[in-house]
C-alpha positions as CSV (number, residue, x, y, z in Angstrom):
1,X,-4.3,-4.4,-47.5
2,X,-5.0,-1.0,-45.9
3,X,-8.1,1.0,-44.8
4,X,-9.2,3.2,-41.3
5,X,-9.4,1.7,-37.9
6,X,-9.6,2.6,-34.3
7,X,-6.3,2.4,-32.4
8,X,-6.6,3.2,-28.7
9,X,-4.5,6.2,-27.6
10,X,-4.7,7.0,-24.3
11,X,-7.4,7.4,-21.0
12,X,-8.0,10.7,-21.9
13,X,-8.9,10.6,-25.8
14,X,-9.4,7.1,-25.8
15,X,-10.3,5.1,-29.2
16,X,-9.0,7.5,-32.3
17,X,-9.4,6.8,-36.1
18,X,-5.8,6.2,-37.5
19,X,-5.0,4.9,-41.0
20,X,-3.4,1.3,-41.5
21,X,-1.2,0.2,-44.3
22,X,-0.3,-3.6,-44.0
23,X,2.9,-4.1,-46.2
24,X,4.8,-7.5,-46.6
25,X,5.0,-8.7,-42.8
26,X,5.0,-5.2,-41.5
27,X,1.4,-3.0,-40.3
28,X,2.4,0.7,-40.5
29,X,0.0,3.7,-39.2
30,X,-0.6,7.0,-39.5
31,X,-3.2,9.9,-38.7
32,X,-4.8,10.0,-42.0
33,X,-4.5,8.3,-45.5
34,X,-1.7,9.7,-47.5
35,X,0.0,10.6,-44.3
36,X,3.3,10.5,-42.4
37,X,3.7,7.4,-40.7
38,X,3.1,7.4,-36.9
39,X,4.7,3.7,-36.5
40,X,5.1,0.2,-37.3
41,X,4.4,-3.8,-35.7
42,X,6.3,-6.1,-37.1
43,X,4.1,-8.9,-37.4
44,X,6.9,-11.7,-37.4
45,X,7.9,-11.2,-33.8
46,X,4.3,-10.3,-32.8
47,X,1.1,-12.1,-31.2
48,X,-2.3,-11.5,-32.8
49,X,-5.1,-11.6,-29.7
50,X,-8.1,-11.4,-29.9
51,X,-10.7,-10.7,-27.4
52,X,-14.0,-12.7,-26.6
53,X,-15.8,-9.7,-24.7
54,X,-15.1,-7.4,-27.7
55,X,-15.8,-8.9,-30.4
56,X,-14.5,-6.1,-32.2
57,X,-11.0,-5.8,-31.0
58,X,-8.0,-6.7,-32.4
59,X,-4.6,-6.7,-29.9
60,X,-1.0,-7.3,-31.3
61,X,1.3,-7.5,-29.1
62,X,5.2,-8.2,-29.6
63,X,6.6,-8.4,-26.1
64,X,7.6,-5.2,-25.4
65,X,5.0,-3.0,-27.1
66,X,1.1,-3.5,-27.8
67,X,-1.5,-1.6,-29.9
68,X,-5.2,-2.1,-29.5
69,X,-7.8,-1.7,-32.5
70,X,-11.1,-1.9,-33.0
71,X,-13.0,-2.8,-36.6
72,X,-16.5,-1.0,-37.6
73,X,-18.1,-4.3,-38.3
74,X,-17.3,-8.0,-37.5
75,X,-16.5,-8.7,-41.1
76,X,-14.4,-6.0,-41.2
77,X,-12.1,-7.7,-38.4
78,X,-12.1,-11.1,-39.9
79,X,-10.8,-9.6,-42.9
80,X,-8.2,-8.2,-41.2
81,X,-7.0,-10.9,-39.0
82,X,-7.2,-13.1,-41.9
83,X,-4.5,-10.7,-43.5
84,X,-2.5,-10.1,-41.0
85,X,-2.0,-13.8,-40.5
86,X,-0.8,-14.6,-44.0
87,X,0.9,-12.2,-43.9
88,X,2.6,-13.2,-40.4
89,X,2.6,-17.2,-41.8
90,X,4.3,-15.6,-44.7
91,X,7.5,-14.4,-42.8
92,X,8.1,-17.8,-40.9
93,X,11.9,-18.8,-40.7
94,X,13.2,-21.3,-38.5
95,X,15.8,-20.1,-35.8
96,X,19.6,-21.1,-37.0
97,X,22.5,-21.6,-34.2
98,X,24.1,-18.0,-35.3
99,X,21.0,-16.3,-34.0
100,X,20.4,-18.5,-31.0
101,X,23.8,-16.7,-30.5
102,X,22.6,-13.0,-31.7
103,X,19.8,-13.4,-29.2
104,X,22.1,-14.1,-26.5
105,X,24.0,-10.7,-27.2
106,X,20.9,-9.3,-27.7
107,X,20.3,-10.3,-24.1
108,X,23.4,-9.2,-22.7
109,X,23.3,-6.0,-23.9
110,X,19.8,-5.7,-22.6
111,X,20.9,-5.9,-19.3
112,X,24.1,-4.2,-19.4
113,X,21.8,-1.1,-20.7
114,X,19.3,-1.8,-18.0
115,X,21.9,-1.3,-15.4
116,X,23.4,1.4,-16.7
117,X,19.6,3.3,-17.4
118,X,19.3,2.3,-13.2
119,X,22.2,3.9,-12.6
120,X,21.7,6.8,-14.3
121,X,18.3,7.1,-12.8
122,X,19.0,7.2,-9.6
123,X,21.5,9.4,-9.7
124,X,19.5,12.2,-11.9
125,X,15.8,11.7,-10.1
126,X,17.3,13.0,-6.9
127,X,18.9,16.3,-8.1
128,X,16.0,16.9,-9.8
129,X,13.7,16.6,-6.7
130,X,16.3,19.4,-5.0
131,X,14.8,22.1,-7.4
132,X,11.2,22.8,-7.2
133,X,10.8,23.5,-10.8
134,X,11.7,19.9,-11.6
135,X,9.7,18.2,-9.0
136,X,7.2,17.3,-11.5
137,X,9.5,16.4,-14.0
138,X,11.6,13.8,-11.8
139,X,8.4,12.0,-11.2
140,X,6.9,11.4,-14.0
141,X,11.0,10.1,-14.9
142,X,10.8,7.9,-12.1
143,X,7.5,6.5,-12.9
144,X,8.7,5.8,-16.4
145,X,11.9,4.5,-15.5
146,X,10.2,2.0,-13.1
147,X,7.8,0.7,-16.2
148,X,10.5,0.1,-18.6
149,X,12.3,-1.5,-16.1
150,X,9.6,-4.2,-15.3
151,X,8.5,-4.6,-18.9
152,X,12.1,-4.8,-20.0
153,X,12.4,-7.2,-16.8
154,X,9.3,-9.3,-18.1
155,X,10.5,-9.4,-21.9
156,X,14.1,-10.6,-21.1
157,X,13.2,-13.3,-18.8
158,X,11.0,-14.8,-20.4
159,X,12.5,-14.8,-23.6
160,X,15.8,-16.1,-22.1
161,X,12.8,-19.2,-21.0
162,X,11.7,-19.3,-24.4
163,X,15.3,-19.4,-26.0
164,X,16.4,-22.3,-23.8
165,X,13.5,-24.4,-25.7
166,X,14.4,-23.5,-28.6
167,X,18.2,-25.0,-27.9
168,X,16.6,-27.9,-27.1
169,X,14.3,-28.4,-29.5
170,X,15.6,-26.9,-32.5
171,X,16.6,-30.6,-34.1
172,X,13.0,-31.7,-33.4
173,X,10.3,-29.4,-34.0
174,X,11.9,-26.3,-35.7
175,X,10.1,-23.8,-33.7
176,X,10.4,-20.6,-35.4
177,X,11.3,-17.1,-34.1
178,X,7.4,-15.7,-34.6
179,X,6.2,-18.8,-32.8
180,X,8.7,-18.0,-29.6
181,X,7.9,-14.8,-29.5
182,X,4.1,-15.3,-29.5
183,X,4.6,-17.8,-26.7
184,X,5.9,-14.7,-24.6
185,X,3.7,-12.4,-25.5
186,X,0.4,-14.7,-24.8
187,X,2.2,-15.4,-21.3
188,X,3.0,-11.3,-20.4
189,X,-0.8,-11.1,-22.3
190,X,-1.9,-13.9,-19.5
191,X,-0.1,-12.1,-16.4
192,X,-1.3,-8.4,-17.7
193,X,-5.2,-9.8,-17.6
194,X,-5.0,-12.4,-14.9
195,X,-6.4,-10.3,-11.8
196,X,-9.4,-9.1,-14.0
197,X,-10.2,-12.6,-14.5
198,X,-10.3,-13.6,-11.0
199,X,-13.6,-13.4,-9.3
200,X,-13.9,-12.9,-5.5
201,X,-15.0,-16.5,-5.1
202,X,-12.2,-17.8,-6.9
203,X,-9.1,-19.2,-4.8
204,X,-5.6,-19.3,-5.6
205,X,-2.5,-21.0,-3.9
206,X,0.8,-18.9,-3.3
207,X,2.4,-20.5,-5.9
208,X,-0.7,-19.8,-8.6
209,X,-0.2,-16.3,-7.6
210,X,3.4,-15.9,-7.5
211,X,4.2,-18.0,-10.6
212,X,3.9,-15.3,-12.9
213,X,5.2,-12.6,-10.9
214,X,8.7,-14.8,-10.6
215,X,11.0,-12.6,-12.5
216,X,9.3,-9.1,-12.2
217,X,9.4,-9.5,-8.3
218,X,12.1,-11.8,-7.3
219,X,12.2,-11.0,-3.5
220,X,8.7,-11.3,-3.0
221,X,8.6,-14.6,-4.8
222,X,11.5,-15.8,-2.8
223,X,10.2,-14.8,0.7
224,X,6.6,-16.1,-0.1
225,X,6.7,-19.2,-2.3
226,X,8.0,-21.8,-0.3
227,X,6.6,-19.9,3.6
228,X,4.7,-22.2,5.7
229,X,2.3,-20.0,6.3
230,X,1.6,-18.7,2.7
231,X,1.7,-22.4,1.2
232,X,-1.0,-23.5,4.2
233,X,-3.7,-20.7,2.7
234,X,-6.1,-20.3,-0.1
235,X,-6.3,-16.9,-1.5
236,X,-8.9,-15.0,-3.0
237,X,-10.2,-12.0,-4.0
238,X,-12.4,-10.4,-1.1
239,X,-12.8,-7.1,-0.8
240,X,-14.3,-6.6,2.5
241,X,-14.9,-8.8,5.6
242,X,-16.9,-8.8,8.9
243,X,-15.0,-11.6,10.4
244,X,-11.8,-12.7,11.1
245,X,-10.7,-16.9,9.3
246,X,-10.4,-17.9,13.1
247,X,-12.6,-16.8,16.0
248,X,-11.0,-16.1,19.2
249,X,-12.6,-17.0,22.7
250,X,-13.6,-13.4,24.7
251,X,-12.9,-15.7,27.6
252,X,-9.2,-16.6,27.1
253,X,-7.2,-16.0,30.1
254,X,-3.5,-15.8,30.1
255,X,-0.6,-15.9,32.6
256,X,0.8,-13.0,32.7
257,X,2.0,-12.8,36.0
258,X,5.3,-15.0,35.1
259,X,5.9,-12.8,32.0
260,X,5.8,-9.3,33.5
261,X,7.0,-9.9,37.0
262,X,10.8,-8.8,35.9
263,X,9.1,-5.9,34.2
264,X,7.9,-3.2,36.4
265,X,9.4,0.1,35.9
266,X,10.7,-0.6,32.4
267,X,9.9,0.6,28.8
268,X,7.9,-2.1,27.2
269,X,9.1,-0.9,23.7
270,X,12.6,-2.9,23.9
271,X,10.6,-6.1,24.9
272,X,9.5,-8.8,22.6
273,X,6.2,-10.1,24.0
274,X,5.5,-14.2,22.8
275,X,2.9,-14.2,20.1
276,X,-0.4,-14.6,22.4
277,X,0.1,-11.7,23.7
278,X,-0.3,-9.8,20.0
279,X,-3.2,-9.0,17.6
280,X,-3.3,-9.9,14.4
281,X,-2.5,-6.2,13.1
282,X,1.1,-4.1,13.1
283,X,1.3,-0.9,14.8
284,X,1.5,0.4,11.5
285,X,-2.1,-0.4,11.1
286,X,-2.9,1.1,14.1
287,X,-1.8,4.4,13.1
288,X,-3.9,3.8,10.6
289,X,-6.7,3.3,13.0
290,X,-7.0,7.0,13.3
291,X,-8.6,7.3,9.7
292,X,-11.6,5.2,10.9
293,X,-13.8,8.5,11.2
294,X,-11.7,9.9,7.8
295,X,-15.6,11.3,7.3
296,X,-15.5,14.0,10.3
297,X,-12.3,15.4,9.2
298,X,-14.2,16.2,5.4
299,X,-16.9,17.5,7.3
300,X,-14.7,20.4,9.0
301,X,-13.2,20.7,5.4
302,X,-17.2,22.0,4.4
303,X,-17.8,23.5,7.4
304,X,-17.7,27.3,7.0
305,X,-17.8,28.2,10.7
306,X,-13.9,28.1,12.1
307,X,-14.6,27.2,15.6
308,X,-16.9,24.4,14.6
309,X,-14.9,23.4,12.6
310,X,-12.2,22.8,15.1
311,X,-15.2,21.2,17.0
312,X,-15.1,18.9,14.3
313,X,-11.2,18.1,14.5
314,X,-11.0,17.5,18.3
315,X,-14.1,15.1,17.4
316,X,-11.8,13.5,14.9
317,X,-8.7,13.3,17.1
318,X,-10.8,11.7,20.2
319,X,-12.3,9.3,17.7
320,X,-8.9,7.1,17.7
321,X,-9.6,5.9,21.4
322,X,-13.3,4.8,20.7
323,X,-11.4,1.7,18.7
324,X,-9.6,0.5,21.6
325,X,-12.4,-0.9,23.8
326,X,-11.4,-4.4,25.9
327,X,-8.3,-4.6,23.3
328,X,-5.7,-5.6,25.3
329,X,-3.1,-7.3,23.4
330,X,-0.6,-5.8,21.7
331,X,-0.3,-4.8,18.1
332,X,3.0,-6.5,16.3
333,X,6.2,-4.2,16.7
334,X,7.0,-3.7,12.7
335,X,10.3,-4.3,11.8
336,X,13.0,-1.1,10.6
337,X,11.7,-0.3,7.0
338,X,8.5,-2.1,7.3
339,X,5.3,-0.2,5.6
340,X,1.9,-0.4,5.2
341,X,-0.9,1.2,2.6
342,X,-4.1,1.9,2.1
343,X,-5.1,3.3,-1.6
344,X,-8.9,3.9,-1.9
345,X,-11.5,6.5,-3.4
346,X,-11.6,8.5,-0.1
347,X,-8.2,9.0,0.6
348,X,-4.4,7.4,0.3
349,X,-2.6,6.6,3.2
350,X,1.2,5.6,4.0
351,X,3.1,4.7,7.3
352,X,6.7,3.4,7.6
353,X,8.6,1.9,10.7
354,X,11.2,5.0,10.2
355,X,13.1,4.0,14.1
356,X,14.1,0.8,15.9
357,X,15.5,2.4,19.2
358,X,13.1,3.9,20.2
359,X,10.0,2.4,18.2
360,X,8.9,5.2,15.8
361,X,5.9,4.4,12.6
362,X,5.8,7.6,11.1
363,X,2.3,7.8,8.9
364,X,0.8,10.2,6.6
365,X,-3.1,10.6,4.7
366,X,-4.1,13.0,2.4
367,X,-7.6,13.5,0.4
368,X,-9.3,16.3,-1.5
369,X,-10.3,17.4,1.7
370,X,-7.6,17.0,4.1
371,X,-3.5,16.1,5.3
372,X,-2.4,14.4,8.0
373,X,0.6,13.5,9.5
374,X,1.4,11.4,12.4
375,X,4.0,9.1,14.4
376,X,3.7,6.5,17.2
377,X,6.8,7.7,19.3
378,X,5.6,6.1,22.7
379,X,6.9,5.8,26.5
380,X,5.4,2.7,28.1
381,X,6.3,1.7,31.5
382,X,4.8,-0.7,34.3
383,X,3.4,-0.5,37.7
384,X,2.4,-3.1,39.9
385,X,-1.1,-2.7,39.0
386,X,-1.3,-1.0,35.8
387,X,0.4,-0.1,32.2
388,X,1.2,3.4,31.4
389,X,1.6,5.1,27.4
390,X,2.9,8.3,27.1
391,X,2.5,9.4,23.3
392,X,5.0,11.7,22.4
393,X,4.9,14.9,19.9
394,X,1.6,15.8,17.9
395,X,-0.4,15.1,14.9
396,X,-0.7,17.2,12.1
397,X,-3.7,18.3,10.1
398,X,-4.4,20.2,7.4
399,X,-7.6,21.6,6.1
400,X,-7.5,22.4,2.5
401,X,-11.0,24.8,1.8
402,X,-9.5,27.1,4.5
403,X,-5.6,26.3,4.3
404,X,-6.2,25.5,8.3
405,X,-2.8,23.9,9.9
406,X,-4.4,22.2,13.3
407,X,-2.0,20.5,15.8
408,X,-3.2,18.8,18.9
409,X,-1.6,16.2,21.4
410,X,-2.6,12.5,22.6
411,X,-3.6,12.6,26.2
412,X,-2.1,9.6,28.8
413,X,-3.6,5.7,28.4
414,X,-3.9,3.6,31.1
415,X,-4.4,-0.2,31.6
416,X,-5.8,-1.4,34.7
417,X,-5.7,-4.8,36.9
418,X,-2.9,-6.4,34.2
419,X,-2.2,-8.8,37.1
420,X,-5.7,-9.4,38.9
421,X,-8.7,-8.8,38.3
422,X,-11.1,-7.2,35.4
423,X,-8.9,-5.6,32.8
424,X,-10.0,-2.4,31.5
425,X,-8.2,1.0,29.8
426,X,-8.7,4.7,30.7
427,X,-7.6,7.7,28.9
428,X,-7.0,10.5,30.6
429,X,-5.9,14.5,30.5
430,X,-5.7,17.1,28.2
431,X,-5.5,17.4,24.2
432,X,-5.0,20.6,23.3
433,X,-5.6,21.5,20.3
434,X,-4.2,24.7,18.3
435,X,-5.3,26.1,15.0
436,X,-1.7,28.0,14.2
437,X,-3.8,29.3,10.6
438,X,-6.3,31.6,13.1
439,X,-4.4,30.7,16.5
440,X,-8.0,29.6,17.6
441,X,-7.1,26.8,20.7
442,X,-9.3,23.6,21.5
443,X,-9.1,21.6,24.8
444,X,-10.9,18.4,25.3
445,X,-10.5,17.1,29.0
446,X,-10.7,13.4,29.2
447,X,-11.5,11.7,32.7
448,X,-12.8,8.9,34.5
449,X,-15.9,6.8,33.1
450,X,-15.5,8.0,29.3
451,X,-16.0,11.7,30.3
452,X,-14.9,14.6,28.2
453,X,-15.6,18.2,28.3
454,X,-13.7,20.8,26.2
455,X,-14.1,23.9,25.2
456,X,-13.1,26.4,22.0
457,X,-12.0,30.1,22.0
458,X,-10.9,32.3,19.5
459,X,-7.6,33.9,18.8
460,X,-8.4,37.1,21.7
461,X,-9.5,33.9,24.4
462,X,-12.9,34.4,23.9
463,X,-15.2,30.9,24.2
464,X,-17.2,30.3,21.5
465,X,-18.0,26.6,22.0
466,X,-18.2,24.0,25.0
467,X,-17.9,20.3,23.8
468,X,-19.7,16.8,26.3
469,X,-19.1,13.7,25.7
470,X,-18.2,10.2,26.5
471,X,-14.6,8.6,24.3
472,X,-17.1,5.6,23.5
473,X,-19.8,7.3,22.5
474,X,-20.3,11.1,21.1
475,X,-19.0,14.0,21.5
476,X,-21.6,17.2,21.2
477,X,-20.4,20.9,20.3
478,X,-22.9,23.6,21.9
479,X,-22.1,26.8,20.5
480,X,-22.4,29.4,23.3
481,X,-23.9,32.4,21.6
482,X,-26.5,30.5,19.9
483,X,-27.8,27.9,22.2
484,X,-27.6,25.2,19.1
485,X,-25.6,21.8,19.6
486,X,-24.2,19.7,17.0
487,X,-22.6,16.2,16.9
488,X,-19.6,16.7,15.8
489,X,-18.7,12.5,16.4
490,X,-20.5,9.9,16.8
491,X,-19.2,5.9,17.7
492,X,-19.8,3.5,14.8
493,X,-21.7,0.2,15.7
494,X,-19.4,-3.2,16.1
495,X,-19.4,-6.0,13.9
496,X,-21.5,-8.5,15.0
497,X,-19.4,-11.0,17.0
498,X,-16.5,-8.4,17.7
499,X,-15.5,-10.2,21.1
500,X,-14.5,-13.4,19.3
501,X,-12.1,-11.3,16.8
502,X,-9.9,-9.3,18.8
503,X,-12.6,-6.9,19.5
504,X,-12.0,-4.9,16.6
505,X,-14.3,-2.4,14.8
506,X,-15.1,-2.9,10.9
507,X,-12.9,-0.6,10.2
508,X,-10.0,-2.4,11.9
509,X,-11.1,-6.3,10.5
510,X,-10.2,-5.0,7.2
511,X,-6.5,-3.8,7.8
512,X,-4.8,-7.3,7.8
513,X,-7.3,-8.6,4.6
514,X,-5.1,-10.0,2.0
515,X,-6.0,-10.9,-1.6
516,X,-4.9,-12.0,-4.7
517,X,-4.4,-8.3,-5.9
518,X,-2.7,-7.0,-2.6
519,X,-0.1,-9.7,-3.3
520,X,0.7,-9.1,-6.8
521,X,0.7,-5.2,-5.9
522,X,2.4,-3.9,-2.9
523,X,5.7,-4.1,-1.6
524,X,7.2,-7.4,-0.1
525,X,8.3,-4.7,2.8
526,X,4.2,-4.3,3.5
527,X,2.8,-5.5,7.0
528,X,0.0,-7.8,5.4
529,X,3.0,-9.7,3.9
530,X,4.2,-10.6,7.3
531,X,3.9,-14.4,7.8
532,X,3.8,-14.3,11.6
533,X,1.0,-11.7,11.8
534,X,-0.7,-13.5,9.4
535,X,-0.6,-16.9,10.8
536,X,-1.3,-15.5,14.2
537,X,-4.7,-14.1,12.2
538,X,-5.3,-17.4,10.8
539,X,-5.1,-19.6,14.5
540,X,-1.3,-21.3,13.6
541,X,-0.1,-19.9,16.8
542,X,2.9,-22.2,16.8
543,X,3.8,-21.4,13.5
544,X,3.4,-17.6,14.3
545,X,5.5,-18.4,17.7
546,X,8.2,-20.1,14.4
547,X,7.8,-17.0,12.2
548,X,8.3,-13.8,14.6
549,X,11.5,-15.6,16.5
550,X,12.7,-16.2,12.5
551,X,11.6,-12.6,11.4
552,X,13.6,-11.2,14.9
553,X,16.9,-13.0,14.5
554,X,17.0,-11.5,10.9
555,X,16.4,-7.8,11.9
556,X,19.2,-9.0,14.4
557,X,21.2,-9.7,11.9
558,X,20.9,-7.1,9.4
559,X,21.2,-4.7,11.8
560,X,24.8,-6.2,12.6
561,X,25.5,-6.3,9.0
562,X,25.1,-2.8,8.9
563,X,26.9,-1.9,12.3
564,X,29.9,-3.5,10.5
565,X,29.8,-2.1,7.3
566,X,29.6,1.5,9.1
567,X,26.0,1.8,7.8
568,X,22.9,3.3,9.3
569,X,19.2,2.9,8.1
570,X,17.9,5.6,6.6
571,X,13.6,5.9,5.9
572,X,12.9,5.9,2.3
573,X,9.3,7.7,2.5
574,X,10.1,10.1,6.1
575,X,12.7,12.3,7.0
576,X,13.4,14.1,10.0
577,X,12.7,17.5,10.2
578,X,11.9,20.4,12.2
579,X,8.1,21.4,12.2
580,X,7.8,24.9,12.1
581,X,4.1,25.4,13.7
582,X,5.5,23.6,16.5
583,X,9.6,23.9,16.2
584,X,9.4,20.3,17.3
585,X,11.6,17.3,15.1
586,X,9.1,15.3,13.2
587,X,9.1,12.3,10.5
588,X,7.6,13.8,8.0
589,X,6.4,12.7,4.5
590,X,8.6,12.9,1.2
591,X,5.9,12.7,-0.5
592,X,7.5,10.2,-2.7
593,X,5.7,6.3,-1.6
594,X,3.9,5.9,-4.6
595,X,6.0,6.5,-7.3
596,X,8.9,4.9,-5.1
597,X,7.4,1.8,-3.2
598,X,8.7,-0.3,-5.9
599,X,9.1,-3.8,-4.7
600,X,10.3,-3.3,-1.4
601,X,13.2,-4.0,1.3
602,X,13.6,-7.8,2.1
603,X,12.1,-8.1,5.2
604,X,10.1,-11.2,5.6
């Protein structure tokens, strides 16, 4: 049988006429009839599928490769499948014990290739990444490399699966070859279409999750499958919350006075607070806090005036404190290597714990409209009456329309009345902010009782705009020629109920959410992975007390692995650099998280 169908080619030129020759048990192709052949499916090692949605669609699959086609007419596919199945029926042969044993050499050498295509890899990807012509080129050999090695991954295992059946029951049934190899193909077929199928309603356990993902992401499956935490949870597939699984009362009170009595005068960064004392989110996620108000930084991107447009960014950077209203407890202290994403249609953002002593999450977001970078490197120390942080070094930004490269610096934080009394935070001092594209300079004055005032001057000194505000509220630009005030930033509203869940914003209740596709799809090294944090979220506070003292001892541990083998850690997505607007030493982004990530550094 032969005749035209449509064979999907690519995202970009999508379903393309091609011309299909089905001889003996093998479908060949090619661009046109009467011409060279553009490949083959052998149809005894492959699955036919068909699709209900489309009713249209033919898939064959064989494991490790799949074509999709389309028929003009529903006829016209029935007589095709009906084909290809004699065909396929027509090839059958049952499996003798010589080629049990060809498939297990089939195997080996599979994986004896597979290591030495790793080695290889890693070896060329970063001498190419050294030469700026090749940049391009050892990343699109990266990303390959990474998808042959999970489909290769997939195939294998599961076929070693299948072949241990077929040892078994090869006296009984005769399963034959085509059969075993459908069975894996309708199971990679099954994990490939799985998260489509899964509504947001739907919930899953750990183990319905991680079942399929077993071979292709071994570490993950180890460190989650059998967790307390993960096995006491139903997942699904939300996409956005405004609430938190467990409330939390506004009126809890804790002793504190026993806890920080030995601590005045020290750095809080080297001490490991008991779990009460956390939030549910990393200080990874904070750092991503300061993308709540992404939107102000794409309106300086559009705004052709320069000085309002650095109105805009000091808006932007004093934004970050409005979040922190009444929260007093303290975000989780990632572990060294630990990171955290966020991937949607406004921007991508990546932050890595890239320092253990002292305490560093480097973190970096671009868009179409802006770059950031950015680092919690942090002095904290006690008083008898209050907390101080010190944040040290700068943020980065960089506005794309104009090719503006804007620094500024965090001002002090205070917490009051830790002991007795009404807890409350303060920021205070100057951000200063400096524009090192048209060396116009920013200052925004915070004080006592929310007050701001700032102002903006070109490159000769001159003002051009004065800025009023309050840090939980607005901040207003007026520009001084022209009389005319803009809002530059304006505070979001709340969630409803935002003192019984941490008092976080909206923005913030979303950070920790973890569904069915975040599970399969980052890193077992990402924050939301964490079971303390994520029991502490859920209420099991003695089973988050269990899981941080069990996630401690083993960054203890590694660490003295390390020590003894005479190795140091080393951040896969930041290095340290100097900055040259600034000359100071920053983490700063490779450049390489998403073609990198991978599955991640056993952490948890």
């Amino acid at each position: 049988m032969e005749g035209y169908l449509k064979k999907w080619t690519n995202i970009v030129t999508r379903w393309q006429d091609r011309y299909f020759i089905l001889n003996d048990h093998i479908l060949h192709y090619c661009e046109h009839q009467g011409g060279q052949s553009k490949g083959q499916i052998h149809l005894k090692v492959a699955a036919i599928i068909l699709v209900p949605e489309d009713p249209l669609r033919i898939i064959l699959n064989t494991g490790t490769n799949e074509i999709q086609l389309r028929a003009s007419s529903v006829p016209e596919k029935i007589e095709w499948v009906n084909a290809l199945k004699r065909a396929q029926e027509s090839c059958q042969e049952t499996i003798s014990r010589d080629y049990i044993k060809e498939v297990n050499d089939i195997l080996t050498d599979i994986w004896v290739t597979q290591a030495a295509f790793d080695e290889t890899l890693n070896i060329l990807v970063p001498k190419l990444e050294r030469q700026p012509k090749y940049v391009e080129l050892a990343e699109k050999l990266s990303e390959l490399g990474q998808k042959i090695k999970m489909n290769v991954t997939i195939c294998t295992q599961l076929l070693e699966v299948e072949k241990e059946k077929l040892e078994t029951q090869q006296s009984g049934d005769n399963q034959t070859l085509f059969q075993s190899f459908r069975n894996i193909s309708s199971r990679i077929d099954d994990f490939n279409r799985q998260s489509s199928a899964i509504s947001s309603s739907s919930s899953l356990s750990i183990q319905d999750i991680l079942e399929p993902l077993k071979y292709e992401q071994p570490v993950k499956y180890k460190n989650l499958i059998n967790n307390p935490v993960f096995q006491k949870i139903q997942f699904t597939n939300q996409q956005l919350r405004t609430a938190l699984p467990r409330t939390q009362d506004p009126n809890e009170k804790l002793k504190v006075w026993s806890l920080i009595k030995d601590l005045i005068g020290k750095d809080l960064s080297k001490f490991a607070v008991p779990v009460y004392f956390n939030e549910p989110l990393s200080m990874l996620q904070r750092l991503a806090e300061n993308l709540e108000y992404y939107q102000t930084l794409i309106e300086a991107n559009q705004e052709q005036d320069q000085w309002l447009r650095m109105c805009y960014v000091m808006g932007f950077g004093v934004s970050a404190y409005s979040s922190n209203i009444d929260r007093h407890k303290k975000p989780f202290n990632p572990i060294l290597g630990e990171t955290f994403e966020i991937q949607n249609k406004q921007f991508r953002f990546v932050s890595e714990q890239v320092s253990h002593h002292p305490p560093i999450s480097a973190g970096f977001a671009e868009s179409n409209d802006f770059e950031m970078q950015m680092q919690t490197d942090l002095q904290t120390k006690m008083s008898p009456r209050s907390m101080e942080v010190q944040p040290i070094g700068n943020v980065y930004i960089k506005l794309k329309q104009c090719n503006d490269q804007i620094s500024y610096n965090k001002c002090t934080t205070k917490v009051h009345n830790i002991i007795f009394g009404n807890m409350y935070i303060e920021h205070i001092g100057d951000m200063v902010f400096h524009n090192h594209t048209t060396n116009d300079k920013g200052v925004l004055t915070l004080s006592e009782n929310f007050k701001m005032v700032g102002t903006v001057c070109d490159s000769h000194g001159k003002e051009k705009y004065k800025l009023k505000g309050q840090w939980n509220d607005q901040l207003i630009a007026l520009n001084v020629q022209t009389g005319q005030e803009t809002v530059v930033w304006k505070r979001y509203d709340l969630p409803q109920d935002y003192k019984n869940y941490f008092y976080f914003t909206k923005f913030a209740m979303n950070l920790n959410l973890l569904n069915i596709d975040l599970i399969k799809s980052l890193p077992c090294s990402d924050c939301r992975l964490r079971p303390d944090q994520l029991a502490l979220e859920y209420g099991f506070i003695d089973l988050a007390a269990d899981e941080k003292h069990r996630l401690e001892q083993k960054q203890r541990q590694r660490r003295k692995e390390m020590q003894n083998a005479g190795q140091k850690h080393m951040p896969q997505f930041f290095e340290l650099i100097k900055e040259p607007c600034t000359n100071e030493m920053v983490y700063k982004y490779r450049g390489n998280y998403w073609r990198k990530k991978g599955e991640g550094m056993d952490l948890f």
